[in-house]
C-alpha positions as CSV (number, residue, x, y, z in Angstrom):
1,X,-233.4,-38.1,17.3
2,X,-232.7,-37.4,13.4
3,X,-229.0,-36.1,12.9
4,X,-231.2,-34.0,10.0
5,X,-233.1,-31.9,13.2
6,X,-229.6,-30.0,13.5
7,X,-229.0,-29.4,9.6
8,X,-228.9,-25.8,8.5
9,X,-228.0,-23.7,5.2
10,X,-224.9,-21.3,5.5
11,X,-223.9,-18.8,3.3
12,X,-220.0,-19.6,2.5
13,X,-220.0,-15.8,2.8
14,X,-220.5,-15.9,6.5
15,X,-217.6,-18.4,6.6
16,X,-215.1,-16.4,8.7
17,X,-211.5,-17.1,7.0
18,X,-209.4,-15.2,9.7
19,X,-210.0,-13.8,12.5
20,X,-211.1,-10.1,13.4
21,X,-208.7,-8.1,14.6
22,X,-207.7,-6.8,17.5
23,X,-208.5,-9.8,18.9
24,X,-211.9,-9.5,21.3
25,X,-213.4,-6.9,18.9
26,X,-215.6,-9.7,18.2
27,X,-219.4,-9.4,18.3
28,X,-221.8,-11.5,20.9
29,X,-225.2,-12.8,20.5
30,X,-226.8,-13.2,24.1
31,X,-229.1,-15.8,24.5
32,X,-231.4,-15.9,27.6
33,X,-233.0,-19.3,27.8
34,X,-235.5,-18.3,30.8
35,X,-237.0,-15.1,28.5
36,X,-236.2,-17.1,25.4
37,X,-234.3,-13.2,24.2
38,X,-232.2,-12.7,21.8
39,X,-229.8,-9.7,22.2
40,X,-227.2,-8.4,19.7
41,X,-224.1,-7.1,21.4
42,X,-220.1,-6.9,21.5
43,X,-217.5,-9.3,23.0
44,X,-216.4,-6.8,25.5
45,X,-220.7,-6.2,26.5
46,X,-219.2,-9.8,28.3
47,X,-219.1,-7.6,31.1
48,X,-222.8,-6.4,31.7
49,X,-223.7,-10.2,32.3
50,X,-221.2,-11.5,34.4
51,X,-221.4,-10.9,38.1
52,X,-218.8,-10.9,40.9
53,X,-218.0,-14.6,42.4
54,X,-219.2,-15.8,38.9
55,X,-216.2,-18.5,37.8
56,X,-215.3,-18.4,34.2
57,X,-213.9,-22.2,33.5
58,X,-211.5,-21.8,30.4
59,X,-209.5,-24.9,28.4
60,X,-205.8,-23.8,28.7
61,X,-204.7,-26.7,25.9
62,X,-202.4,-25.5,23.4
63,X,-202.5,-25.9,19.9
64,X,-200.1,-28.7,18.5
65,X,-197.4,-28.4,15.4
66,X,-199.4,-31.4,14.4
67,X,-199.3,-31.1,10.1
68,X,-196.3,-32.8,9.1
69,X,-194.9,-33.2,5.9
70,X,-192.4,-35.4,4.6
71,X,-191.3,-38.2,1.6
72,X,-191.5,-41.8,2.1
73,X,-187.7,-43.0,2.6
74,X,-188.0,-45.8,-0.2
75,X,-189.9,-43.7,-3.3
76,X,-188.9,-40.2,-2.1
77,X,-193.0,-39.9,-2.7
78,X,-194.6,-37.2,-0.6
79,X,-196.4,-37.6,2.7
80,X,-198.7,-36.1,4.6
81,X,-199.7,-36.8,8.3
82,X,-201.4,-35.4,11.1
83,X,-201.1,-36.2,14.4
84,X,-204.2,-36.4,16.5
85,X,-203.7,-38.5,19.7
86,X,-200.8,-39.1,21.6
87,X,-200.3,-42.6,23.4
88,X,-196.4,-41.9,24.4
89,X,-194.6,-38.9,23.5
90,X,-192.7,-40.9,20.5
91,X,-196.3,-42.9,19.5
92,X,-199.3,-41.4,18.1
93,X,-202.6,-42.0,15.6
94,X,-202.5,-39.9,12.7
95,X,-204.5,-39.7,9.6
96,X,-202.3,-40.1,6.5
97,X,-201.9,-39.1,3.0
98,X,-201.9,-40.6,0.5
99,X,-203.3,-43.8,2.8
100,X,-203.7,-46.5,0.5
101,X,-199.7,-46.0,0.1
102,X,-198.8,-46.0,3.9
103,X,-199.2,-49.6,4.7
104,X,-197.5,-50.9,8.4
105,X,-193.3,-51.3,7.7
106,X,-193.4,-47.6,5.4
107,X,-190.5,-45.5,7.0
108,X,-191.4,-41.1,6.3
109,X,-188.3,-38.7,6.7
110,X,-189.6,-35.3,7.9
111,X,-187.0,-32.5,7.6
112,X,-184.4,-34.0,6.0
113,X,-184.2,-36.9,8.1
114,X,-184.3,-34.3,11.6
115,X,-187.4,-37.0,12.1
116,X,-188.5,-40.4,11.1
117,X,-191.6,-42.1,11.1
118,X,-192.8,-45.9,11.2
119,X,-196.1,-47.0,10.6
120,X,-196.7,-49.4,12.9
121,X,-200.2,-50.5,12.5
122,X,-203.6,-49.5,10.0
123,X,-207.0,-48.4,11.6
124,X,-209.8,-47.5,9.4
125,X,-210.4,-44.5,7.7
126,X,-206.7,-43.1,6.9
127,X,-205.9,-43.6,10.8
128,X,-202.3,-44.8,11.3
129,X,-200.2,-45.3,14.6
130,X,-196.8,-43.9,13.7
131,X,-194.1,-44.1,16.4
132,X,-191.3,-41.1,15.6
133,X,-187.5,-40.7,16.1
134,X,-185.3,-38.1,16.5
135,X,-182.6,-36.4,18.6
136,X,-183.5,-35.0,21.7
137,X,-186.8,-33.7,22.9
138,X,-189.8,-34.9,20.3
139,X,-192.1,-31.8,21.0
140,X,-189.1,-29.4,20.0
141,X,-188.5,-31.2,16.9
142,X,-192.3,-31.3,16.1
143,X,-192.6,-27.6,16.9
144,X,-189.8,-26.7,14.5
145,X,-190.8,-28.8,11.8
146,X,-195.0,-29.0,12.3
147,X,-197.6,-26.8,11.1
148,X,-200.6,-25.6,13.0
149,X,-203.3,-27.4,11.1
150,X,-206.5,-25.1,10.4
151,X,-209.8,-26.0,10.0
152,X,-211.0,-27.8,6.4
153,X,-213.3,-25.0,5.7
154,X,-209.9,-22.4,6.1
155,X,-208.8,-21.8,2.8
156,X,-206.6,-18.7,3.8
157,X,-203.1,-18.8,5.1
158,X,-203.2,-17.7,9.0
159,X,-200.4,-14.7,8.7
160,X,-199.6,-15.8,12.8
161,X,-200.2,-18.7,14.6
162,X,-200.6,-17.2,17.5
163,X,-203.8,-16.1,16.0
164,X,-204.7,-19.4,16.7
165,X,-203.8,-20.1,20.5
166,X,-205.9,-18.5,23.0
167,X,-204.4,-16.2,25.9
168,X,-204.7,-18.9,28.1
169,X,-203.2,-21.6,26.7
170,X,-200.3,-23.2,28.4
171,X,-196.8,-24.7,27.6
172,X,-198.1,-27.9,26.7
173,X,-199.0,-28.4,22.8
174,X,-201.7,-31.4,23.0
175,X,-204.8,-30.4,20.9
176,X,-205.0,-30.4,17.3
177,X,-207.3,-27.5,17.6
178,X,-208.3,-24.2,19.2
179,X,-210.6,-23.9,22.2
180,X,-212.5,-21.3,19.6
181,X,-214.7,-19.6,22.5
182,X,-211.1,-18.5,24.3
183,X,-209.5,-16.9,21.3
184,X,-212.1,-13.8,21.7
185,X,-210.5,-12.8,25.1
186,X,-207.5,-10.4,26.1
187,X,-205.7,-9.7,28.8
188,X,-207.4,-6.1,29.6
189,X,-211.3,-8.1,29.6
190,X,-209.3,-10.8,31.8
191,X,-208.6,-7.9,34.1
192,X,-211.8,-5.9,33.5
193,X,-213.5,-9.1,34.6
194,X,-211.5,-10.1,37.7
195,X,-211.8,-6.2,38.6
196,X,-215.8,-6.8,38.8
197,X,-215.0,-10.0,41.4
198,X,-215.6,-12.7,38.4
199,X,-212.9,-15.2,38.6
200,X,-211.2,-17.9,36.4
201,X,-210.5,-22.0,36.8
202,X,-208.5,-23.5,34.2
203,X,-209.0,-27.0,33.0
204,X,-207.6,-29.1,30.3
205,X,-209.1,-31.0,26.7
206,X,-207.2,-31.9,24.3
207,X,-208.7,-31.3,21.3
208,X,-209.2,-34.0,18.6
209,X,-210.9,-35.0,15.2
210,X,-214.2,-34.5,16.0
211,X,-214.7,-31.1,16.6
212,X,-214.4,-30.8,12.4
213,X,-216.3,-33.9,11.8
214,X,-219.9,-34.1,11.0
215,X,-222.1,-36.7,12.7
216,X,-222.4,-39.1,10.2
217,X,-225.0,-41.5,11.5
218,X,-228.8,-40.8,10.4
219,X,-229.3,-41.0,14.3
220,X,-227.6,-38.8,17.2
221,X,-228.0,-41.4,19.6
222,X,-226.2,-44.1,17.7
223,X,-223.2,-41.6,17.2
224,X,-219.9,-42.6,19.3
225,X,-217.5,-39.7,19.7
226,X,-213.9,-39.5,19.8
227,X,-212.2,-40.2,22.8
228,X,-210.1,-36.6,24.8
229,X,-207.4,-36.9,27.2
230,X,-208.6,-34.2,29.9
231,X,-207.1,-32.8,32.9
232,X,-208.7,-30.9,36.0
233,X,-206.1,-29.6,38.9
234,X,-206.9,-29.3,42.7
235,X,-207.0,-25.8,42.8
236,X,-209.4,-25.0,40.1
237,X,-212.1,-27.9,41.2
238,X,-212.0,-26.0,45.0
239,X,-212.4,-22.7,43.0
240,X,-215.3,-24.0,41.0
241,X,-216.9,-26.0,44.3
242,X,-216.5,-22.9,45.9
243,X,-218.6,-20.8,43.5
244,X,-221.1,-23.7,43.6
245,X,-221.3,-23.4,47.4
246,X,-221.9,-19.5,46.9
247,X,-224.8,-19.8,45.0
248,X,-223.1,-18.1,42.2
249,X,-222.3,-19.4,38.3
250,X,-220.1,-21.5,36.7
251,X,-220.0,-20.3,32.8
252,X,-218.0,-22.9,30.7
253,X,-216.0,-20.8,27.8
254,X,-216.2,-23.5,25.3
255,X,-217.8,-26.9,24.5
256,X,-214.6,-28.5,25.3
257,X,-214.6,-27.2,28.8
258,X,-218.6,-28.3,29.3
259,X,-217.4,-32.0,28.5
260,X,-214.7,-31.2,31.2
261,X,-217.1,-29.6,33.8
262,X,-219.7,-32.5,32.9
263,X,-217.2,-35.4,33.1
264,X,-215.9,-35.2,36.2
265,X,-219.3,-33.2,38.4
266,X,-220.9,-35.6,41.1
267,X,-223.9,-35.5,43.0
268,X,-222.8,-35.2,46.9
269,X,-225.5,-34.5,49.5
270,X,-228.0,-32.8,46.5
271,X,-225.2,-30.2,45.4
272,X,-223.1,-31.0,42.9
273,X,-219.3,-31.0,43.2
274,X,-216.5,-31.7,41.2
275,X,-213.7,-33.6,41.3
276,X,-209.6,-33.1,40.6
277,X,-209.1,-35.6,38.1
278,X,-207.4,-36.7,34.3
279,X,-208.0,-39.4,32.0
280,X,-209.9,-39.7,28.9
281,X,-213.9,-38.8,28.3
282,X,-215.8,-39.7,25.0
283,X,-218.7,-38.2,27.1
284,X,-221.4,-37.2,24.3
285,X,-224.1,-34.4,25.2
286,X,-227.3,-34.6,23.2
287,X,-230.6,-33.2,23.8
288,X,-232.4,-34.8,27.2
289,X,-229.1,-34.5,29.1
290,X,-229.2,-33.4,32.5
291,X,-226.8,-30.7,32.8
292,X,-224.8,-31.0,36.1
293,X,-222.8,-28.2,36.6
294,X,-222.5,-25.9,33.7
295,X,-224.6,-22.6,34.2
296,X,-223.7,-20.4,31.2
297,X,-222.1,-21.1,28.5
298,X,-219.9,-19.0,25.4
299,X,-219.2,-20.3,22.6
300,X,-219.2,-19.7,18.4
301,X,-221.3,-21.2,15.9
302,X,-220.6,-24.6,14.7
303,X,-220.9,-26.8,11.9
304,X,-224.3,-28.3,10.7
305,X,-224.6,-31.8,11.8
306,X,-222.2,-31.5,14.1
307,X,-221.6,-32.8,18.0
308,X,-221.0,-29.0,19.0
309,X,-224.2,-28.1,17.5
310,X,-226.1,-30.8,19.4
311,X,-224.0,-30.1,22.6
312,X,-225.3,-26.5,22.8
313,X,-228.9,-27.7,21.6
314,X,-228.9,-29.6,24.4
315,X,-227.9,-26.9,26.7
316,X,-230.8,-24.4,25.4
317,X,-232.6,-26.1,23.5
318,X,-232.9,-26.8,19.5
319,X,-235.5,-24.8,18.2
320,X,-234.3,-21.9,20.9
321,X,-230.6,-22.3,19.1
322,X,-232.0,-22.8,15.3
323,X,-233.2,-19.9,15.5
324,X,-231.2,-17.8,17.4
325,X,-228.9,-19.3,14.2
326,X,-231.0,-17.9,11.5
327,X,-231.1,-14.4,13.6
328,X,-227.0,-14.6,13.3
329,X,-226.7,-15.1,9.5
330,X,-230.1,-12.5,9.0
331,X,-227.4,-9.5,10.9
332,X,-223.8,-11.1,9.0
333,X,-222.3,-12.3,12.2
334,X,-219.1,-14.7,10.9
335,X,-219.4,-18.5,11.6
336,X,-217.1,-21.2,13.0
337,X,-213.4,-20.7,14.2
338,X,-212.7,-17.6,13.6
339,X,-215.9,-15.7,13.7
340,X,-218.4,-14.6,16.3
341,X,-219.1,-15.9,19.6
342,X,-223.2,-16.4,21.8
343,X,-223.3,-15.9,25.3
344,X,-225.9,-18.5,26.8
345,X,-227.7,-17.7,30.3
């Protein structure tokens, strides 16, 4: 299949730079794959199309401090790095800046010397493993010296990061991005929806690289995608298990959390089940995948080219999602991150 298929022309306009505030006052395009509709309604309209014993399965990850800057102890030159996968708390691949300068031996003082960096070892394109030191824990020091990093196509400065981490996110700062479908919910919807008998299972991705990065290959098959440390408790497989067994619907609130769902779902006696589980999934969904688990499906609009885009094409269907797309950008709804969120049944 051409990576071309899943190209499309946006309007920079309809690039959403922050987000809309109050949070949730965001609007919702409904998609119904069975009547092929297309319905133009609010976040909070969530409501009308969830029912009770319907299971909501949210990523709790949490955004990490991950932009670090810093000078190179030699030169004093200036450094940029970002981490994007941990492999020990005090070892992690980065991409650097500048990297032709960063060679294996280069020492980086971050915060006056508060950390220090070693790169240890060169992968291609800008990737670096850097292993850190510093006085007591590494996640504090990060958190106090780190930036949130935004997406490339954010040129505005985010006036509070908590803009940026979604109501459910947990203590642990592991993704180098936002679970974008989860930032559109509050805490009254959370309530409204559990009210109605609709409950929640939290599971875990962290985030990496990819979710920026266009598919570069000219075909989607030939495409490998990065590799996510994810993480499913006991109690929220029963939860979702037990939904299954209901009869009722398991409606993933991000692509992150479909990889999730889809990673670790089984077959077991013709009804599928999943499994309490972590480790790492490079699990890529592309049109002709057989769903296993995921019934519904929120999420934003996502980059051209992109392993989102193709994710939720195979989920409803290209031409469906193309065009439901070019009825988006036709009514002004915002794009990527921070904008506007579908709903797919």
């Amino acid at each position: 299949m051409e990576t071309s298929e899943f190209d499309y022309e946006l309007p920079s306009q309809l690039i959403a730079q922050e987000p809309v505030e109050p949070r949730g006052t965001a609007r919702l395009l409904v998609l119904d794959r069975k009547k092929q509709s297309i319905e133009n309604k609010k976040f909070k309209d969530l409501l009308e199309f969830l029912n009770g014993g319907d299971c909501l399965v949210v990523n709790d990850t949490k955004v990490l401090s991950a932009r670090l800057k810093g000078v190179k102890f030699k030169t004093g030159g200036k450094v940029e790095v970002l981490l994007f996968r941990r492999l020990n708390d005090f070892l992690w691949e980065a991409l650097v800046k500048p990297a032709k300068r960063l060679l294996p031996g280069t020492k980086i003082s971050f915060g006056g010397g508060e950390l220090v960096g070693l790169i240890e070892d060169s992968l291609p394109e800008g990737r670096r493993i850097i292993s850190f030191e510093c006085e007591g824990s590494f996640f504090e020091v990060l958190h106090k010296l780190g930036e949130i990093p935004l997406p490339p196509y954010i040129h505005k400065p985010l006036k509070n990061e908590s803009l940026y981490q979604t109501v459910f996110a947990g203590n642990k700062e592991e993704s180098v991005a936002a679970p974008t479908a989860g930032l559109h919910f509050t805490f009254p919807l959370i309530e409204a929806l559990k009210a109605k008998g609709v409950v929640f299972a939290n599971v875990s991705l962290s985030i990496g690289l990819d979710t920026f990065r266009p598919i570069s290959n000219s075909q989607i098959e030939n495409h490998k995608i990065h590799t996510e440390y994810f993480r499913v408790e006991e109690d929220s497989a029963e939860l979702i298990n037990k939904t299954t067994e209901a009869g009722k619907r398991v409606v993933a609130v991000g692509t992150t959390s479909v990889r999730v769902l889809e990673t670790v779902a089984f077959k077991e006696k013709r009804r599928t089940k999943v499994e309490a589980k972590e480790g790492w999934t490079n699990l890529f969904i592309y049109p002709g995948y057989q769903f296993k688990c995921v019934d519904a499906l929120i999420t934003n609009f996502h980059l051209p080219r992109s392993s989102l885009l193709v994710l939720v094409s195979a989920f409803a269907g290209r031409d469906f999602v193309l065009k439901a797309y070019n009825e988006a950008m036709k009514e002004k709804y915002r794009f990527f991150s921070f904008g506007d969120a579908m709903l797919i049944l």
